[in-house]
NUTI-917415 format. One record per atom (N, C-alpha, C): residue number from 1; residue in one letter; atom name; z, y, x. Coordinates in pm, 1 decimal. Layout:
BEGIN
+------+------+------+----------+----------+----------+
| resi | resn | name |       pz |       py |       px |
+------+------+------+----------+----------+----------+
|  NUM |    a |   CA |        Z |        Y |        X |
...
+------+------+------+----------+----------+----------+
***
This chain:
BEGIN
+------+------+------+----------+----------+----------+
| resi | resn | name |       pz |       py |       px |
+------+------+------+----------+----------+----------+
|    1 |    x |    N |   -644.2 |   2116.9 |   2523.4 |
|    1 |    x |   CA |   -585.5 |   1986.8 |   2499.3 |
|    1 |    x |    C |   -575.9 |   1964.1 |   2348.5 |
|    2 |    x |    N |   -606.2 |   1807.9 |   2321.8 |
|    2 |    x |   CA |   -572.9 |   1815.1 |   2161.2 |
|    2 |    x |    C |   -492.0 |   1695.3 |   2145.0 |
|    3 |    x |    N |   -397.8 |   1728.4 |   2049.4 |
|    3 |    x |   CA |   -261.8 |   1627.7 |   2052.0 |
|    3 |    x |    C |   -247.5 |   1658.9 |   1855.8 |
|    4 |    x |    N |   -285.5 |   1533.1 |   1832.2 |
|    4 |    x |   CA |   -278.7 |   1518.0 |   1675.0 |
|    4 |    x |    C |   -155.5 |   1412.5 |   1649.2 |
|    5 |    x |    N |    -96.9 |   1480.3 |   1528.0 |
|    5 |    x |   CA |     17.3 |   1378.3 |   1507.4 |
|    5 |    x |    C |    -44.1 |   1331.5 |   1322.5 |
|    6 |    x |    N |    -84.7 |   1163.9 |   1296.8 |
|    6 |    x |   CA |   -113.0 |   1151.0 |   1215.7 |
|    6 |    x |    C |      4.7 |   1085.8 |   1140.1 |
|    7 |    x |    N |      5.9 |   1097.5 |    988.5 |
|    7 |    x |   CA |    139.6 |   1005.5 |    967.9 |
|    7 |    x |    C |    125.8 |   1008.6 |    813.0 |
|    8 |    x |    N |     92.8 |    869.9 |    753.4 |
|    8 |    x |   CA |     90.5 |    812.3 |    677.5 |
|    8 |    x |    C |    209.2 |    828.7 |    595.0 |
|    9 |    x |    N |    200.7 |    874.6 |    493.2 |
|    9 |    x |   CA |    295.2 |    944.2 |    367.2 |
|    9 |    x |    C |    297.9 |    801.9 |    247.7 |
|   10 |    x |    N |    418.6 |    735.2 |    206.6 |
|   10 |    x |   CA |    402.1 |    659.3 |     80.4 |
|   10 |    x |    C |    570.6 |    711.4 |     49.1 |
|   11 |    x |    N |    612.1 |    748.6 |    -74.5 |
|   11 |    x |   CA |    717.7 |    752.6 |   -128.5 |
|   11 |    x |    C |    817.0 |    875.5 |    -72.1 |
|   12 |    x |    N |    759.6 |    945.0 |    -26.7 |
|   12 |    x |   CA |    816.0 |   1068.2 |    115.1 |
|   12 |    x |    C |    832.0 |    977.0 |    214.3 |
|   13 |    x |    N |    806.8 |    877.3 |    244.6 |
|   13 |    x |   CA |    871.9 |    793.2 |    374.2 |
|   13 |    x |    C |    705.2 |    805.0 |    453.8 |
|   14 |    x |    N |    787.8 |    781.3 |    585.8 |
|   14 |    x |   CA |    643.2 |    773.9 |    682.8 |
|   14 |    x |    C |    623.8 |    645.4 |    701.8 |
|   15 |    x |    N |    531.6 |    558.3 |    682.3 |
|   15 |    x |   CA |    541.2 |    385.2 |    674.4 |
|   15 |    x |    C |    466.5 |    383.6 |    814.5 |
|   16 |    x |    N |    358.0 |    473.7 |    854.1 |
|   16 |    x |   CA |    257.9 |    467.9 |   1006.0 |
|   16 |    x |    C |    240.6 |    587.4 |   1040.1 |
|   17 |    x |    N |    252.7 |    590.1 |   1153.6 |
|   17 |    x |   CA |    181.3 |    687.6 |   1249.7 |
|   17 |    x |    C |    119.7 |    672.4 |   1382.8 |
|   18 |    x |    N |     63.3 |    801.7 |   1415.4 |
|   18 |    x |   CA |     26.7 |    733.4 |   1566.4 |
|   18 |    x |    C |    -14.6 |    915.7 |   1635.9 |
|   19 |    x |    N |     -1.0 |    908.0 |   1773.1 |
|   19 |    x |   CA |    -55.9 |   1030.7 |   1808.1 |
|   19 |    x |    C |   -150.3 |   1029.6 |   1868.4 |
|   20 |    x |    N |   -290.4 |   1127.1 |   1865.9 |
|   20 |    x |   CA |   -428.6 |   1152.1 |   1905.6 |
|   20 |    x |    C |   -394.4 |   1214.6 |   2015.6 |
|   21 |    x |    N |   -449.9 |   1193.4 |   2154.6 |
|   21 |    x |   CA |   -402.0 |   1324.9 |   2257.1 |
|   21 |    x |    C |   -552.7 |   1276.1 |   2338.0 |
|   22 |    x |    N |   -614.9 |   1393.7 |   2355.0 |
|   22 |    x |   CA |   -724.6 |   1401.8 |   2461.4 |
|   22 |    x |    C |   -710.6 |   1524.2 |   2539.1 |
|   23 |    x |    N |   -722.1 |   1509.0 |   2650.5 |
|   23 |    x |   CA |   -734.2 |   1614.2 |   2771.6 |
|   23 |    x |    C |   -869.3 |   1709.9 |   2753.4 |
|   24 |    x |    N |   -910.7 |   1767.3 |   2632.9 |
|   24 |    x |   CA |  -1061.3 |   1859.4 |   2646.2 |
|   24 |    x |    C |   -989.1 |   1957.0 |   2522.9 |
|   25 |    x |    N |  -1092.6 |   2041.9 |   2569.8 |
|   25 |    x |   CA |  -1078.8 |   2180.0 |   2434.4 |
|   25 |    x |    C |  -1097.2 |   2116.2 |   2311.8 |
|   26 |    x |    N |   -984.8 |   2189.1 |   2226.8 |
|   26 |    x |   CA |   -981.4 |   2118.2 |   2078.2 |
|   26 |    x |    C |  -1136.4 |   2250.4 |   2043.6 |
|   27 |    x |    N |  -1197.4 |   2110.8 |   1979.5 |
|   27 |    x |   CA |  -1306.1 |   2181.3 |   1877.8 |
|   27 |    x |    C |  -1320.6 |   2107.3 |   1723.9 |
|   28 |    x |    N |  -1364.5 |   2248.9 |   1634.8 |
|   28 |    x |   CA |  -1324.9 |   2199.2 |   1509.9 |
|   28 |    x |    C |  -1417.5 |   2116.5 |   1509.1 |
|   29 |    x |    N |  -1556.0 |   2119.6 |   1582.5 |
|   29 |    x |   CA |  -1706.0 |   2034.2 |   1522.8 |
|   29 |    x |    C |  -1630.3 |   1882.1 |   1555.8 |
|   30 |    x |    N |  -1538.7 |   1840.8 |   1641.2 |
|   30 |    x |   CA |  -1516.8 |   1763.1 |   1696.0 |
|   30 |    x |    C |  -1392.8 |   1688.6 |   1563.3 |
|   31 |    x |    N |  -1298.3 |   1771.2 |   1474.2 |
|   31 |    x |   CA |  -1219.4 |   1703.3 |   1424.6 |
|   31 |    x |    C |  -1196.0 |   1608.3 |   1371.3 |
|   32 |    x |    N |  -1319.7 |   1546.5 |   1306.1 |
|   32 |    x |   CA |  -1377.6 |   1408.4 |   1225.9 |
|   32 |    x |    C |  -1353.6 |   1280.6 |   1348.7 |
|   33 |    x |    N |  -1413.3 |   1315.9 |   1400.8 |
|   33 |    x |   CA |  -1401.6 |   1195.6 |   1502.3 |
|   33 |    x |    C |  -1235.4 |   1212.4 |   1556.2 |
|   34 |    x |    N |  -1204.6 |   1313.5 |   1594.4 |
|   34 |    x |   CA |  -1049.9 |   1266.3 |   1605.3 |
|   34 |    x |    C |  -1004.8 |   1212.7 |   1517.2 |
|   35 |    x |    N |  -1028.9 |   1244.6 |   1380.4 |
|   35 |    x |   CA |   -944.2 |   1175.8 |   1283.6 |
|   35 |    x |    C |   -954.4 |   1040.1 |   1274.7 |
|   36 |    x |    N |  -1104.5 |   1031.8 |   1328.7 |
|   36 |    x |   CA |  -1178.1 |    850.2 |   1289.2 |
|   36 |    x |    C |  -1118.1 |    812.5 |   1405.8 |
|   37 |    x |    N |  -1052.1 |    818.5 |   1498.1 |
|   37 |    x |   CA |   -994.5 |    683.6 |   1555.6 |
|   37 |    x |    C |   -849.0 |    747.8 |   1570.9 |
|   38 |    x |    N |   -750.2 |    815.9 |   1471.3 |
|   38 |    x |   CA |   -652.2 |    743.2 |   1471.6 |
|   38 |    x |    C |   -661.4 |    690.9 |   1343.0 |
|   39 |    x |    N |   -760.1 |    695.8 |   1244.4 |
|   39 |    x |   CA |   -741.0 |    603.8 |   1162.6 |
|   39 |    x |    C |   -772.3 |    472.9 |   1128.2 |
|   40 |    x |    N |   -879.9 |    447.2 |   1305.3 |
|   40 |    x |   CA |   -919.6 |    311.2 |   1337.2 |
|   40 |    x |    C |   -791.8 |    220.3 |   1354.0 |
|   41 |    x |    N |   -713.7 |    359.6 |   1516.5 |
|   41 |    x |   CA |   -541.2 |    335.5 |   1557.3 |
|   41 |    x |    C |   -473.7 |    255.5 |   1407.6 |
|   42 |    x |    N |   -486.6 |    287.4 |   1299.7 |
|   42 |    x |   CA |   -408.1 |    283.1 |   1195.3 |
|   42 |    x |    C |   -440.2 |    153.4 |   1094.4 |
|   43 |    x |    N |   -533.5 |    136.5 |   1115.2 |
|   43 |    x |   CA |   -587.4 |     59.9 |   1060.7 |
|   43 |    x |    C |   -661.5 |    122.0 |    879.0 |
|   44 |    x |    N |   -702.2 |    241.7 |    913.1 |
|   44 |    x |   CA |   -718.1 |    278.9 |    737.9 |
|   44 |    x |    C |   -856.6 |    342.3 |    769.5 |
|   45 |    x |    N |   -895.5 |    344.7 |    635.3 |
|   45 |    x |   CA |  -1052.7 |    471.7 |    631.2 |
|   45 |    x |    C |  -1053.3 |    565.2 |    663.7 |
|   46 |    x |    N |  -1144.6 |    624.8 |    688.9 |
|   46 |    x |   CA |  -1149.3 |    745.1 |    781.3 |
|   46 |    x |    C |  -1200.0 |    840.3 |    620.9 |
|   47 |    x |    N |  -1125.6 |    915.5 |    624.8 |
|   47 |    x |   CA |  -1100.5 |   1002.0 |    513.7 |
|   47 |    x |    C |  -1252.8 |   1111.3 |    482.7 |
|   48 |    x |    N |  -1281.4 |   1182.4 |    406.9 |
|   48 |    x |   CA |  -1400.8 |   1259.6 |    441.9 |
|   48 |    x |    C |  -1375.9 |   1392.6 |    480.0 |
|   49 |    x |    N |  -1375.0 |   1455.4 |    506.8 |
|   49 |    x |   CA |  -1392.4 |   1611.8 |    605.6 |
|   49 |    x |    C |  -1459.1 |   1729.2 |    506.1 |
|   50 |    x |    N |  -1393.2 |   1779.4 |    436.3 |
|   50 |    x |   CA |  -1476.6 |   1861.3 |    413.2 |
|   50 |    x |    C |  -1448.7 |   2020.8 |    471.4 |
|   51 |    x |    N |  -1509.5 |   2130.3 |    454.6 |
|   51 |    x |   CA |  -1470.0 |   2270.9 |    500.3 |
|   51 |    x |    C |  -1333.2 |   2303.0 |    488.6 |
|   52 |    x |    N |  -1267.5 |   2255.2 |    328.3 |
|   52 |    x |   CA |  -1132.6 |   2311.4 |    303.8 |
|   52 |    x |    C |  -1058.8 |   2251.1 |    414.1 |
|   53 |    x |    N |  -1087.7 |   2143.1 |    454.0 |
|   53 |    x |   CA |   -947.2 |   2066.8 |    508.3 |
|   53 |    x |    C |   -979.1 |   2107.7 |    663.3 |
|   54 |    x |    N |  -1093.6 |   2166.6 |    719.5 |
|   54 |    x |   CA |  -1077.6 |   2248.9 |    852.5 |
|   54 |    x |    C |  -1020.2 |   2390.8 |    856.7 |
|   55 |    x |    N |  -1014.8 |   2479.4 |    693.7 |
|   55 |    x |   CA |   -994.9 |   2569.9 |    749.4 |
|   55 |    x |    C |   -832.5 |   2594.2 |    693.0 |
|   56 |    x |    N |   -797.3 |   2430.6 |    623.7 |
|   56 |    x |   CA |   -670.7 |   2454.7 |    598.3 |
|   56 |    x |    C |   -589.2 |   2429.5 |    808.5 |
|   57 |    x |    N |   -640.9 |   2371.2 |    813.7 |
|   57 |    x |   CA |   -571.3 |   2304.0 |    945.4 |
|   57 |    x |    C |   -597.4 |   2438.5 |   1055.9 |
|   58 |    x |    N |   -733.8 |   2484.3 |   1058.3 |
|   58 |    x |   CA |   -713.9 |   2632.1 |   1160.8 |
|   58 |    x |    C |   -614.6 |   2761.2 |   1117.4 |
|   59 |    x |    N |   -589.2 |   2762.5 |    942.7 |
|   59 |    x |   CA |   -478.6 |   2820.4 |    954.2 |
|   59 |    x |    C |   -351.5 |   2841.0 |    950.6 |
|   60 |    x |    N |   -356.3 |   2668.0 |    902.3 |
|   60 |    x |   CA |   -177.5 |   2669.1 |    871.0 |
|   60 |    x |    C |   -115.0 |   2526.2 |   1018.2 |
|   61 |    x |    N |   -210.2 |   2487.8 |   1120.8 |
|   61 |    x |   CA |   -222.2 |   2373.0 |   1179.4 |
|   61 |    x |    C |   -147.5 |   2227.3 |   1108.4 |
|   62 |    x |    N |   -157.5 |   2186.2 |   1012.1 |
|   62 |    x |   CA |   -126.6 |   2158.0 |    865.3 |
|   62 |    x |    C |   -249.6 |   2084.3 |    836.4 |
|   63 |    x |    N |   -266.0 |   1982.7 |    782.4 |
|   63 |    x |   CA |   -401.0 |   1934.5 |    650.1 |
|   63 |    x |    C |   -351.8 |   1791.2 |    601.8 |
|   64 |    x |    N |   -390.7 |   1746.7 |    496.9 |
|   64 |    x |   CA |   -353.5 |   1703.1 |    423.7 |
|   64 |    x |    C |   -461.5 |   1587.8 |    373.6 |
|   65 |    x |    N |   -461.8 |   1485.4 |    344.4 |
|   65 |    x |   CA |   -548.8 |   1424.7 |    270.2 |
|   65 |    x |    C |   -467.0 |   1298.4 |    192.8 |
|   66 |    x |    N |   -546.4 |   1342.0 |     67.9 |
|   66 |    x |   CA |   -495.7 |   1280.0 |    -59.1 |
|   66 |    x |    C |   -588.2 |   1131.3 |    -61.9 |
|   67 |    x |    N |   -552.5 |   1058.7 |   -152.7 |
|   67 |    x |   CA |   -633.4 |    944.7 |   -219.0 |
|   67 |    x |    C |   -789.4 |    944.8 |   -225.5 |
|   68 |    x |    N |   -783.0 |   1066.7 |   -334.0 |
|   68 |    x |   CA |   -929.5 |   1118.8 |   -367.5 |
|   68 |    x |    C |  -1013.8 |   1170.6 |   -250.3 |
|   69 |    x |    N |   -912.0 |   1181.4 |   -118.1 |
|   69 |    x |   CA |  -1060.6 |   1201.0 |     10.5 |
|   69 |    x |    C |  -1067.6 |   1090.0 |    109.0 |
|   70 |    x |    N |  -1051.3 |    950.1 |     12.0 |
|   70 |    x |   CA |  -1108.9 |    833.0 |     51.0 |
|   70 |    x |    C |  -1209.2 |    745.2 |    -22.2 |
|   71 |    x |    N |  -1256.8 |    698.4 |     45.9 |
|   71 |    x |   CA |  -1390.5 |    624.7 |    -12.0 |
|   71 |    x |    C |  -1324.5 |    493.6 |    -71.3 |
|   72 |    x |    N |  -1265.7 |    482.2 |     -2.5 |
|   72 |    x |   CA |  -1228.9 |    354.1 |    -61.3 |
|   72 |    x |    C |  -1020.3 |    335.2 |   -114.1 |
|   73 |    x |    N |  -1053.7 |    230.9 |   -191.0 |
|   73 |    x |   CA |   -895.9 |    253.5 |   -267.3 |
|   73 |    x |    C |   -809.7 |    244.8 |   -172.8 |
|   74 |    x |    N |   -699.2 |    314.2 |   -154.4 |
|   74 |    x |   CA |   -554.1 |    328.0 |    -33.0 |
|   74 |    x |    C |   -470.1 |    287.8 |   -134.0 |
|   75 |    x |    N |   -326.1 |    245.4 |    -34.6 |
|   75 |    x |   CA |   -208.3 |    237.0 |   -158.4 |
|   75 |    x |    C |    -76.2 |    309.2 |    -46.7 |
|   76 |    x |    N |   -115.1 |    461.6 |    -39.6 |
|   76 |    x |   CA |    -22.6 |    578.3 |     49.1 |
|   76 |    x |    C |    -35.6 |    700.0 |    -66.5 |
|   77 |    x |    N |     85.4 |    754.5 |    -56.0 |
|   77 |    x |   CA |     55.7 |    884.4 |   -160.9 |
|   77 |    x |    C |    -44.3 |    974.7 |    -51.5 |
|   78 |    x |    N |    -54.7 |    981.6 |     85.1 |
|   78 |    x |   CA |   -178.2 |   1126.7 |    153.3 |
|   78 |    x |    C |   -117.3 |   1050.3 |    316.2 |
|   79 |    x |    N |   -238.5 |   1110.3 |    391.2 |
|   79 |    x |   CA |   -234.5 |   1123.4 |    492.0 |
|   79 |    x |    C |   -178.0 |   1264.3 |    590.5 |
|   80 |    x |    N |   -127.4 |   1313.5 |    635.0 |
|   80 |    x |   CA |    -65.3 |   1449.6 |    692.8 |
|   80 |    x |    C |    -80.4 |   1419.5 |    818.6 |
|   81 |    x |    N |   -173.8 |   1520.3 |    875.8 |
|   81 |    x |   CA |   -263.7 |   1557.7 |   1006.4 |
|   81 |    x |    C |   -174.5 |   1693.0 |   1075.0 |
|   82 |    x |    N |   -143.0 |   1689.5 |   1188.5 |
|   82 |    x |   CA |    -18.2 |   1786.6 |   1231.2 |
|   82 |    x |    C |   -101.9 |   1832.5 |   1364.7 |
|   83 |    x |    N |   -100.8 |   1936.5 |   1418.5 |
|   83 |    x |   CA |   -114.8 |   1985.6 |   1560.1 |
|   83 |    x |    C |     10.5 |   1981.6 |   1574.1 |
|   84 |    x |    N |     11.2 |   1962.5 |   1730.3 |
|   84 |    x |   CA |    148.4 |   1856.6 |   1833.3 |
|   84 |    x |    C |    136.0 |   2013.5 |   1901.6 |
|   85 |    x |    N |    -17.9 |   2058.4 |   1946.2 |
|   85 |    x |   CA |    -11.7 |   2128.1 |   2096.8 |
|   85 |    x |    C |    -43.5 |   2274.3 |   2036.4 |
|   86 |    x |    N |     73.7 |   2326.8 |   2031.0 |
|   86 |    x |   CA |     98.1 |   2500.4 |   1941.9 |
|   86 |    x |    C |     74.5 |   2559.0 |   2095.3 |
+------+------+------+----------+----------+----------+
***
């Protein structure tokens, strides 16, 4: 099962969130696209993916994305990507 808790960071305050939940085996090849529709859910860019931010999330279930891993200009200090299903 994969149950993502996304939540939009500006000022320490959470201004959006939303939760990802699909009934199939969490796979990492798969994490991008989870991310891309709760950030469709959200209405924001879909951030870019790189290695660090999978193998921060397989080990701390934790990841993070800043400004700089968007393509386009945001006005949130980061995005914070949470596993729900420990």
């Amino acid at each position: 099962m994969v149950k993502l808790w996304i939540k939009v960071i500006k000022d320490d305050k959470i201004v959006k969130d939303t939760v990802v939940e699909k009934f199939e085996k969490f796979e990492y090849s798969a994490f991008a696209d989870y991310l891309s529709e709760a950030c469709y859910t959200l209405d924001l860019a879909t951030p870019v993916v790189i290695k660090n931010h999978i193998f921060n999330y397989a080990k701390y279930n934790v990841v993070r994305f800043l400004p700089s891993d968007f393509l386009e200009p945001v006005d949130f200090d980061y995005v914070w990507v949470e596993n729900l299903d420990r």
